[in-house]
PyMOL Python script that loads the backbone (N, CA, C, O; Angstrom):
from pymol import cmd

cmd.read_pdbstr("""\
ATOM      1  N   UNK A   1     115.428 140.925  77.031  1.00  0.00           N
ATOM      2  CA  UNK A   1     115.116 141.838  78.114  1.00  0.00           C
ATOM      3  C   UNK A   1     115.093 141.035  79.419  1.00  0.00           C
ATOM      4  O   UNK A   1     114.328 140.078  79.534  1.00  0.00           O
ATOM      5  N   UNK A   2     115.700 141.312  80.144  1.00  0.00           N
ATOM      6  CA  UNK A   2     115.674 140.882  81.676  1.00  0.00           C
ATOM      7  C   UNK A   2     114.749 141.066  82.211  1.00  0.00           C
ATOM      8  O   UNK A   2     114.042 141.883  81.620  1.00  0.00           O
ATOM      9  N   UNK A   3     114.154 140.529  83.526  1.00  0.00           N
ATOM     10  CA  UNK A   3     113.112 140.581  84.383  1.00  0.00           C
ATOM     11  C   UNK A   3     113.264 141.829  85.046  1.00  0.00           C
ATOM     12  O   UNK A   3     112.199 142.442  85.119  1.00  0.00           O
ATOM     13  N   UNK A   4     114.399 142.497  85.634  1.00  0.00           N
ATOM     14  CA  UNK A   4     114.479 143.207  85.926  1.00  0.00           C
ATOM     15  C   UNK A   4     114.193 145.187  84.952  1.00  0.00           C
ATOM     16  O   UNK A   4     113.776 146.171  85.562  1.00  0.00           O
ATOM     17  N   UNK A   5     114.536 145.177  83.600  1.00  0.00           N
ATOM     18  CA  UNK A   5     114.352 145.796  82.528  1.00  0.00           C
ATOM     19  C   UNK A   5     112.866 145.975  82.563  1.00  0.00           C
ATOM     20  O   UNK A   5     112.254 146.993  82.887  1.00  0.00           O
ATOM     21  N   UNK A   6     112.317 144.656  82.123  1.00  0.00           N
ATOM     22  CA  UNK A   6     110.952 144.599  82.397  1.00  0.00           C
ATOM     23  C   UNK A   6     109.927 145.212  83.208  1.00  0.00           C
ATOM     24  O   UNK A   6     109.051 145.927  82.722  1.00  0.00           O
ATOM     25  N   UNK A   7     110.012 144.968  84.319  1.00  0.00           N
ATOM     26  CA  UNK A   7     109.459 145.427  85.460  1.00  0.00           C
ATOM     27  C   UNK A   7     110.076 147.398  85.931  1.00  0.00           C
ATOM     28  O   UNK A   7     109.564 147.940  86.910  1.00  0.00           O
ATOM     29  N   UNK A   8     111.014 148.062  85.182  1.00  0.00           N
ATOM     30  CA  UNK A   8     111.429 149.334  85.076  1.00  0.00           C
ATOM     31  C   UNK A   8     110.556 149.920  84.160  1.00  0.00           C
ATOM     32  O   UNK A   8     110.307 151.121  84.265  1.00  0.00           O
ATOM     33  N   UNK A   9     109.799 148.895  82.822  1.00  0.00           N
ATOM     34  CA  UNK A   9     109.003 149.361  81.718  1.00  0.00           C
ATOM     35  C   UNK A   9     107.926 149.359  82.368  1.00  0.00           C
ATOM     36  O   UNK A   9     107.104 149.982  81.695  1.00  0.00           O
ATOM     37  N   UNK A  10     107.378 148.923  83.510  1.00  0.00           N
ATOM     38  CA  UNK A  10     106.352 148.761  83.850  1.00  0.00           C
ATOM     39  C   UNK A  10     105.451 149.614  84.113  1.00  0.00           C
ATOM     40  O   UNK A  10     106.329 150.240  84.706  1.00  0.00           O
ATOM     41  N   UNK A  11     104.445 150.321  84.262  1.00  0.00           N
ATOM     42  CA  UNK A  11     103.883 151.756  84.810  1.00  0.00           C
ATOM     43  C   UNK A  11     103.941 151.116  86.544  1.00  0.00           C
ATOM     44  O   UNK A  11     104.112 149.977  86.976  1.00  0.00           O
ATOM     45  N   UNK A  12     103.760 152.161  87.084  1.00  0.00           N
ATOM     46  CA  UNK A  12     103.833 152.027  88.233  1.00  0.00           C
ATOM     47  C   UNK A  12     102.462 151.785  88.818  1.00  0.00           C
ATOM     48  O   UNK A  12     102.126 150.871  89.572  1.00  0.00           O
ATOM     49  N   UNK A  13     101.780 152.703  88.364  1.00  0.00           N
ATOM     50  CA  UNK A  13     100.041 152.649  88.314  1.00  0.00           C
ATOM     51  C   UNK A  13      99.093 152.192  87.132  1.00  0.00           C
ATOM     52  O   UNK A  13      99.271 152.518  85.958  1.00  0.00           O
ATOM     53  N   UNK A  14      97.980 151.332  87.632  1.00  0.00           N
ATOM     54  CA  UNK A  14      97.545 150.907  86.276  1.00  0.00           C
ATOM     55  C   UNK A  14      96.223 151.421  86.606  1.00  0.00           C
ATOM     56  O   UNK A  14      96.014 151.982  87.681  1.00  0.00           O
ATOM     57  N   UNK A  15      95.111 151.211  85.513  1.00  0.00           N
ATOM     58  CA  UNK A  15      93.811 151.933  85.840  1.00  0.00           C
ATOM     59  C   UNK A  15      92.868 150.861  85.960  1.00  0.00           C
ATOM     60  O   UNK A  15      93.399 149.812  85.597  1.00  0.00           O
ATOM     61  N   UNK A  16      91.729 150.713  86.310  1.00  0.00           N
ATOM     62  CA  UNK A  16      90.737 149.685  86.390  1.00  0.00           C
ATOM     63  C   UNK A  16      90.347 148.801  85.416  1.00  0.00           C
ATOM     64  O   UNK A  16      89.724 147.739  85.417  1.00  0.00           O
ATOM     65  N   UNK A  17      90.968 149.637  84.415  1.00  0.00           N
ATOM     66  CA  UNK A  17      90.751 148.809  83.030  1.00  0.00           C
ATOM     67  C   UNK A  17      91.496 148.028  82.285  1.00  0.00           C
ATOM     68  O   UNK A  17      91.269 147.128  81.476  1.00  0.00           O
ATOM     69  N   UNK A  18      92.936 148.822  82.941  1.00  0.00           N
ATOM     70  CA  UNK A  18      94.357 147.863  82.816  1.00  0.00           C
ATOM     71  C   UNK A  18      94.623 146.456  83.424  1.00  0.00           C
ATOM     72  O   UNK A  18      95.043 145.407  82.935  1.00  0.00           O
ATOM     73  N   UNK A  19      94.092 146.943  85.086  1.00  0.00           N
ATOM     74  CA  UNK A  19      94.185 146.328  85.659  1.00  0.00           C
ATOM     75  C   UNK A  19      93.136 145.070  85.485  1.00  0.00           C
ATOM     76  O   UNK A  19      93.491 143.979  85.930  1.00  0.00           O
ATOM     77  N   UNK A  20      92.203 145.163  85.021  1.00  0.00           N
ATOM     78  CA  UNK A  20      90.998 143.864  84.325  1.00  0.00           C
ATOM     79  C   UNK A  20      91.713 143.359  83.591  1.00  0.00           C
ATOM     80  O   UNK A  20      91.993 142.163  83.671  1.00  0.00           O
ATOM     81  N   UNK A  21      92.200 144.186  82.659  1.00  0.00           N
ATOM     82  CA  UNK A  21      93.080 143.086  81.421  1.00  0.00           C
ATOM     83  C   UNK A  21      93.910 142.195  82.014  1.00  0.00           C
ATOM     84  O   UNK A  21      94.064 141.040  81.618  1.00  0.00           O
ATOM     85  N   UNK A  22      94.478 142.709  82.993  1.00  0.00           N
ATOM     86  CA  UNK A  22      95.901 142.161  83.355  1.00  0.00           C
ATOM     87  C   UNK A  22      95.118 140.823  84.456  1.00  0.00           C
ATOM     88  O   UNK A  22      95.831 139.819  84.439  1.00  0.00           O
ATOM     89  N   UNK A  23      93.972 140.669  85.265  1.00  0.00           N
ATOM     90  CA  UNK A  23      93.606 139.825  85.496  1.00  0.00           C
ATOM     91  C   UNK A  23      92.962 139.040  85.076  1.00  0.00           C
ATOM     92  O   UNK A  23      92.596 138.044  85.701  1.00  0.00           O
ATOM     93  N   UNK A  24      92.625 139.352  83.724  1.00  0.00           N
ATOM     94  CA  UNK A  24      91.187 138.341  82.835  1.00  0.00           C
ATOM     95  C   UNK A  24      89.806 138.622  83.644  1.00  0.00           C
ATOM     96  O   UNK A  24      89.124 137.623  83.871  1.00  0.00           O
ATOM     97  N   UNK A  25      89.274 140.000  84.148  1.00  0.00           N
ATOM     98  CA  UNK A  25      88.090 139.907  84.749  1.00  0.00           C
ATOM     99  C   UNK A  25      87.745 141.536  84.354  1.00  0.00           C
ATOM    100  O   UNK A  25      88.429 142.361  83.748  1.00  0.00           O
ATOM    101  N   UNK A  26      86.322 141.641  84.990  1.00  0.00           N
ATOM    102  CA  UNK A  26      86.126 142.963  84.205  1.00  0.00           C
ATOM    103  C   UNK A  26      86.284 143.895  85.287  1.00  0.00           C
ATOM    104  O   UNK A  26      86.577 143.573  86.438  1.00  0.00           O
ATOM    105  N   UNK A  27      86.024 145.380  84.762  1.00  0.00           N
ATOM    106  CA  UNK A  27      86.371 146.542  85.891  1.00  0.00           C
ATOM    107  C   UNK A  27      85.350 146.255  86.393  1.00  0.00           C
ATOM    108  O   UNK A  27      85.838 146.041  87.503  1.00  0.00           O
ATOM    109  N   UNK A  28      83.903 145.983  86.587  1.00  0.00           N
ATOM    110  CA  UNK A  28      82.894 146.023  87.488  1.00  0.00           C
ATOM    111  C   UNK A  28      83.813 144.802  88.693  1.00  0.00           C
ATOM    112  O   UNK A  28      84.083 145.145  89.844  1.00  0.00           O
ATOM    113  N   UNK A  29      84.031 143.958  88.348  1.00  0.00           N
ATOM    114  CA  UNK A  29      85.322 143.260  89.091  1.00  0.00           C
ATOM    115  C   UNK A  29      86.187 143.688  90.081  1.00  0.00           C
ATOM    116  O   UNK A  29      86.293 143.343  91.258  1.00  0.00           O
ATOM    117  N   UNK A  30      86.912 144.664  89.274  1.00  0.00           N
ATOM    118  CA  UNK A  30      88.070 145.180  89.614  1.00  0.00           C
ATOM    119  C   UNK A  30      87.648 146.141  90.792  1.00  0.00           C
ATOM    120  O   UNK A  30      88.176 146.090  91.902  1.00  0.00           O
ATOM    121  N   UNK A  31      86.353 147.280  90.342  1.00  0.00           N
ATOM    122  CA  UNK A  31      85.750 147.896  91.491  1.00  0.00           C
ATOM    123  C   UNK A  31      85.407 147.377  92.881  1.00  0.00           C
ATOM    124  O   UNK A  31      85.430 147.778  94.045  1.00  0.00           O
ATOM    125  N   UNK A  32      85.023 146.108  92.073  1.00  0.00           N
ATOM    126  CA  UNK A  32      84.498 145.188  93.959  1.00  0.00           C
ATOM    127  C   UNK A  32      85.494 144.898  94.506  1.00  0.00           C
ATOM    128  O   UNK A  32      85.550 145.022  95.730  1.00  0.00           O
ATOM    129  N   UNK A  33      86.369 144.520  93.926  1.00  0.00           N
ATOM    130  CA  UNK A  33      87.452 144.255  94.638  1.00  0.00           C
ATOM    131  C   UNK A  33      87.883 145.526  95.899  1.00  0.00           C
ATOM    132  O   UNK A  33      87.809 145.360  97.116  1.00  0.00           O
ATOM    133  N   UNK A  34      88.351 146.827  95.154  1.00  0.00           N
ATOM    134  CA  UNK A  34      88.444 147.834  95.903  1.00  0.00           C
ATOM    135  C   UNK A  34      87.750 148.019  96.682  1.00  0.00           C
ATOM    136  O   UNK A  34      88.156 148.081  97.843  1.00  0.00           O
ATOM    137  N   UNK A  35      86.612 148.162  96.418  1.00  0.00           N
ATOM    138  CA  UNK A  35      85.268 148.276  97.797  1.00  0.00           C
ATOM    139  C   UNK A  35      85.390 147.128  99.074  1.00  0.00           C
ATOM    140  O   UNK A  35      85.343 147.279 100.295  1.00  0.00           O
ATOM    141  N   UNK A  36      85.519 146.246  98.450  1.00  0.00           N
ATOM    142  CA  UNK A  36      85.396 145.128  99.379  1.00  0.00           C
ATOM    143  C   UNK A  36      86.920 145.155 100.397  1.00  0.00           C
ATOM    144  O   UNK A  36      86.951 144.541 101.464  1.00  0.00           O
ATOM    145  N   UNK A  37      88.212 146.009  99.844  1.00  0.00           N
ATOM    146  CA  UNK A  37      89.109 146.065 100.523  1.00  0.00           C
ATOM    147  C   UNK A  37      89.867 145.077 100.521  1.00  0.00           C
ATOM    148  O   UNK A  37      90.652 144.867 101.445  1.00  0.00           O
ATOM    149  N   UNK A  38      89.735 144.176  99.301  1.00  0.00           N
ATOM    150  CA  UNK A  38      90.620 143.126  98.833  1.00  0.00           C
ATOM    151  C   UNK A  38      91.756 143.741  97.908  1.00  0.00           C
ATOM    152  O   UNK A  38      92.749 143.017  97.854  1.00  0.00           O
ATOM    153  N   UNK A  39      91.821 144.705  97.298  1.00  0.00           N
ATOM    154  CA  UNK A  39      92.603 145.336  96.023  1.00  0.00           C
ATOM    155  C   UNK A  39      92.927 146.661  96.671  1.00  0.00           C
ATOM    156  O   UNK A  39      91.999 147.444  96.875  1.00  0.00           O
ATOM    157  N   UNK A  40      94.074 146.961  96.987  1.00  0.00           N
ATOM    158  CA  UNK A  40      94.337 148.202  97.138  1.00  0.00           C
ATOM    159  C   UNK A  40      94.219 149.240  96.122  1.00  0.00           C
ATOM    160  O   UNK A  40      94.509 148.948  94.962  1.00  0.00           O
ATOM    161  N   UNK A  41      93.713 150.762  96.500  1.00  0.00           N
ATOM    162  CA  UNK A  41      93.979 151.233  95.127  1.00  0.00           C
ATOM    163  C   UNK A  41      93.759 152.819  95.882  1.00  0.00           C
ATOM    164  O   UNK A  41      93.479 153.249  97.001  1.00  0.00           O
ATOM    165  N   UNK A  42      94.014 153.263  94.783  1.00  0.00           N
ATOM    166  CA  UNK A  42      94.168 155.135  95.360  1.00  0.00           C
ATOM    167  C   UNK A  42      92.990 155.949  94.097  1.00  0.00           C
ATOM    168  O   UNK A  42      92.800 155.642  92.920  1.00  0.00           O
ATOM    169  N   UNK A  43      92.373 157.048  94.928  1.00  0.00           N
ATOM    170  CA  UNK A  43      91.517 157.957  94.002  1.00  0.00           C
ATOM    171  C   UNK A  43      92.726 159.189  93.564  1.00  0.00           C
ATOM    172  O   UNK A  43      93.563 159.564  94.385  1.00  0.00           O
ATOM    173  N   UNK A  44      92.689 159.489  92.785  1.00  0.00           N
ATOM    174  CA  UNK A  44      93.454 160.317  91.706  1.00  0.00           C
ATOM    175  C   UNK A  44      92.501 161.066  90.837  1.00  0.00           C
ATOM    176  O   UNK A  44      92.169 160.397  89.859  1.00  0.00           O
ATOM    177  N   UNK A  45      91.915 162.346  90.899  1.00  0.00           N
ATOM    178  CA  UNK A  45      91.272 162.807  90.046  1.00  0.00           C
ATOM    179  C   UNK A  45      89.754 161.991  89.777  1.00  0.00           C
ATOM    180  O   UNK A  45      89.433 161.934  88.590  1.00  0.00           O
ATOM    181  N   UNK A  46      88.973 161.475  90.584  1.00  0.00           N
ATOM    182  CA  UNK A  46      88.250 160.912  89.917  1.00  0.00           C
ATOM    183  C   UNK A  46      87.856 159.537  89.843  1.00  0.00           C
ATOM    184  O   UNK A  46      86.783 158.935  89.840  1.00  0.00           O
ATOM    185  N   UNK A  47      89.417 159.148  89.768  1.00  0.00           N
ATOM    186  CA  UNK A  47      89.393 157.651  88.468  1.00  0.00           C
ATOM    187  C   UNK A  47      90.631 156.778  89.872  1.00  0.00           C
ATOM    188  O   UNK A  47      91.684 157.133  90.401  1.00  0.00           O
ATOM    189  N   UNK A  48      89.872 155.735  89.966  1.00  0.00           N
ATOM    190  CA  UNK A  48      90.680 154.636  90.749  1.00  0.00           C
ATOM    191  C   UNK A  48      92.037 154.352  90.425  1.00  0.00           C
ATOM    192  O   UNK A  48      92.097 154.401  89.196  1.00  0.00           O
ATOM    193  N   UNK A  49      93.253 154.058  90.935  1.00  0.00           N
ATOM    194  CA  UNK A  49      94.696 153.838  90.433  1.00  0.00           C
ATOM    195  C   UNK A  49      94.928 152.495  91.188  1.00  0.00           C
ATOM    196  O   UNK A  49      94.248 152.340  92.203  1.00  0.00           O
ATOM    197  N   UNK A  50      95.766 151.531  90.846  1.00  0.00           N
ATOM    198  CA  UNK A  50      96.206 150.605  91.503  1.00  0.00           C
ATOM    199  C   UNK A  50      97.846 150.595  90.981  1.00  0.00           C
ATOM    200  O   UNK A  50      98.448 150.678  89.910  1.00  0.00           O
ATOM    201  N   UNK A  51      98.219 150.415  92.651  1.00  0.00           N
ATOM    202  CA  UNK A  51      99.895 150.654  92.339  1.00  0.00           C
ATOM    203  C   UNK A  51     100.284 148.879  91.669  1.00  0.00           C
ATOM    204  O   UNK A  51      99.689 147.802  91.708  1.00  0.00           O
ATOM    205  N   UNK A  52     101.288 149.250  91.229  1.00  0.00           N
ATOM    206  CA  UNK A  52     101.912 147.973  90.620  1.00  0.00           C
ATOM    207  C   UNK A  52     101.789 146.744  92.186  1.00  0.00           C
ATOM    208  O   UNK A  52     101.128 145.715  92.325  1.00  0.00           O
ATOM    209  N   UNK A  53     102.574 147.333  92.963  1.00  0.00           N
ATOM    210  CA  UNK A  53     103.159 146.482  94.244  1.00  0.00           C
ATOM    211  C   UNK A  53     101.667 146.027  95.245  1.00  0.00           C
ATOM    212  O   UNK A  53     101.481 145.272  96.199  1.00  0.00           O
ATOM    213  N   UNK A  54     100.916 146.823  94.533  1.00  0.00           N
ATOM    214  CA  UNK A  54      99.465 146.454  95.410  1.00  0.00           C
ATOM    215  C   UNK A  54      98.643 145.158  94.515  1.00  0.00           C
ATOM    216  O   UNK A  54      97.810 144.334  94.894  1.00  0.00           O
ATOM    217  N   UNK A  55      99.217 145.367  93.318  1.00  0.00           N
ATOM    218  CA  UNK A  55      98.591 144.356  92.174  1.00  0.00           C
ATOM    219  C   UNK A  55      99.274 143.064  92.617  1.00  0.00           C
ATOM    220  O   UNK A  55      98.743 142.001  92.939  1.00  0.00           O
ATOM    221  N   UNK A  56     100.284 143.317  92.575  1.00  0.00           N
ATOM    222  CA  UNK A  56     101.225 142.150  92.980  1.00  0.00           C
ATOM    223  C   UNK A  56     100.899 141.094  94.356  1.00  0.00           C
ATOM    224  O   UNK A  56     100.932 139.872  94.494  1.00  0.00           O
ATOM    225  N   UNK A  57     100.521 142.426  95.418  1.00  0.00           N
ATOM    226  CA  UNK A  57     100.044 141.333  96.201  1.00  0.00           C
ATOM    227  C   UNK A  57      99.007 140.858  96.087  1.00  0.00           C
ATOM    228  O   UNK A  57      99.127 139.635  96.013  1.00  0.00           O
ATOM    229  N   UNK A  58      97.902 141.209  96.025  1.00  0.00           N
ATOM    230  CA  UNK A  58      96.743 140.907  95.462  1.00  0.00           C
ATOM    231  C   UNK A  58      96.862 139.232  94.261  1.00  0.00           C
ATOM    232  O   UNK A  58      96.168 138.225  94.120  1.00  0.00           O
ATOM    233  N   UNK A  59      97.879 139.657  93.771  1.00  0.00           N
ATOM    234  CA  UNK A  59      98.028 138.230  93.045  1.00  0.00           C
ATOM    235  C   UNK A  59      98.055 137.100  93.888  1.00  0.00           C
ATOM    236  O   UNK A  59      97.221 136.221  94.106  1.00  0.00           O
ATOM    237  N   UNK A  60      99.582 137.386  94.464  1.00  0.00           N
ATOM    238  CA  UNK A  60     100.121 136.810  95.742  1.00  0.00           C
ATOM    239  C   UNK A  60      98.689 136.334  96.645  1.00  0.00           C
ATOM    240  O   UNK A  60      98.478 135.123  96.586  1.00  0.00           O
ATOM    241  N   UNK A  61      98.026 136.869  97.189  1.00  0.00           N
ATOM    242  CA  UNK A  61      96.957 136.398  97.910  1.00  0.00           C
ATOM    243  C   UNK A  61      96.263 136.235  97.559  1.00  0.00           C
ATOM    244  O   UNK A  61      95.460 135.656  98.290  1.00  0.00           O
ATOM    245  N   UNK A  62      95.876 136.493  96.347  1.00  0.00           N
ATOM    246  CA  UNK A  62      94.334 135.320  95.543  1.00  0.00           C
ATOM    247  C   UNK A  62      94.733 134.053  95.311  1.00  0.00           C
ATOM    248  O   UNK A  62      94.008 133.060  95.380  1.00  0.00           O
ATOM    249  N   UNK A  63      96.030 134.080  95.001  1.00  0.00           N
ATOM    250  CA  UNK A  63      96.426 132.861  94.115  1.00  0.00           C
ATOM    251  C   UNK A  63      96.226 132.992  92.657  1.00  0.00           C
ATOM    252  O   UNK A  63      96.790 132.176  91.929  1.00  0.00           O
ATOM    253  N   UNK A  64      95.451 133.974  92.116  1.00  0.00           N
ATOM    254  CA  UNK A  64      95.298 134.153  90.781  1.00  0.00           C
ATOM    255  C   UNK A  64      96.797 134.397  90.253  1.00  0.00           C
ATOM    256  O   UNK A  64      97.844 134.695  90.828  1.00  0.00           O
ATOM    257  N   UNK A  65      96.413 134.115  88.758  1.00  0.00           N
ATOM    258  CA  UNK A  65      97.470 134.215  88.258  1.00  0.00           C
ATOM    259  C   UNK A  65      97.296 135.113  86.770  1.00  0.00           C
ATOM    260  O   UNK A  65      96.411 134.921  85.936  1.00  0.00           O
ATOM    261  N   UNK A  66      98.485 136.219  86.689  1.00  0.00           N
ATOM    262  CA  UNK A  66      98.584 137.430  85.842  1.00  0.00           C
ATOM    263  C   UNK A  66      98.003 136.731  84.032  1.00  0.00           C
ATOM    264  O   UNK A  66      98.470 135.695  83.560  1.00  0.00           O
ATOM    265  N   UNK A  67      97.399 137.226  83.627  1.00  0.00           N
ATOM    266  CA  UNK A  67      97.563 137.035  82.098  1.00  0.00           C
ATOM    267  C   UNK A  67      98.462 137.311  81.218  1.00  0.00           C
ATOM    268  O   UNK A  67      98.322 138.370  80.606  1.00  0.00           O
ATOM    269  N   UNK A  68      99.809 136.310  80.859  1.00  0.00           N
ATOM    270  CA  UNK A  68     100.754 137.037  80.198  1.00  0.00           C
ATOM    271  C   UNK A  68     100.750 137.653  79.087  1.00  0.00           C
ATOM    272  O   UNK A  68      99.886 137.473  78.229  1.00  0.00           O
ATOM    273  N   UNK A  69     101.673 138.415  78.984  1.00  0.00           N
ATOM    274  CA  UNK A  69     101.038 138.932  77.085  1.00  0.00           C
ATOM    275  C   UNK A  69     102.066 138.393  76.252  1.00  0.00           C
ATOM    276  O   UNK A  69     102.002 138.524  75.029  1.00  0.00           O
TER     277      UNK A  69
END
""", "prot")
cmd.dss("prot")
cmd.show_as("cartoon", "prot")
cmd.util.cbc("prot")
cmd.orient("prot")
């Protein structure tokens, strides 16, 4: 599978809980982040969303780095 393939499988939006996995930290985490206006993310029904391209930067500017699977 190509990088490109890959990233088409990708969801576009992940949820607070996805998005913990995917950083190694927890959603109480993931929430501060949003609050604090470090993590972009969108309300949807309720429940916090973070776009892929917002995760990405967020990587990009922590310096953290993704947990591969």
């Amino acid at each position: 599978m190509t990088n490109k393939q890959a990233a088409e499988q990708t969801p576009i939006y992940f949820t607070t809980e996805e998005t913990a996995v995917i950083l190694g930290v927890t959603q109480a985490s993931i929430r501060r982040y949003i609050k604090a206006g470090n993590l972009r993310a969108y309300k949807v029904l309720d429940r916090w969303k973070v776009g892929r391209e917002d995760l990405q930067d967020f990587i990009e500017r922590s310096g953290r780095a993704a947990l591969s699977s």
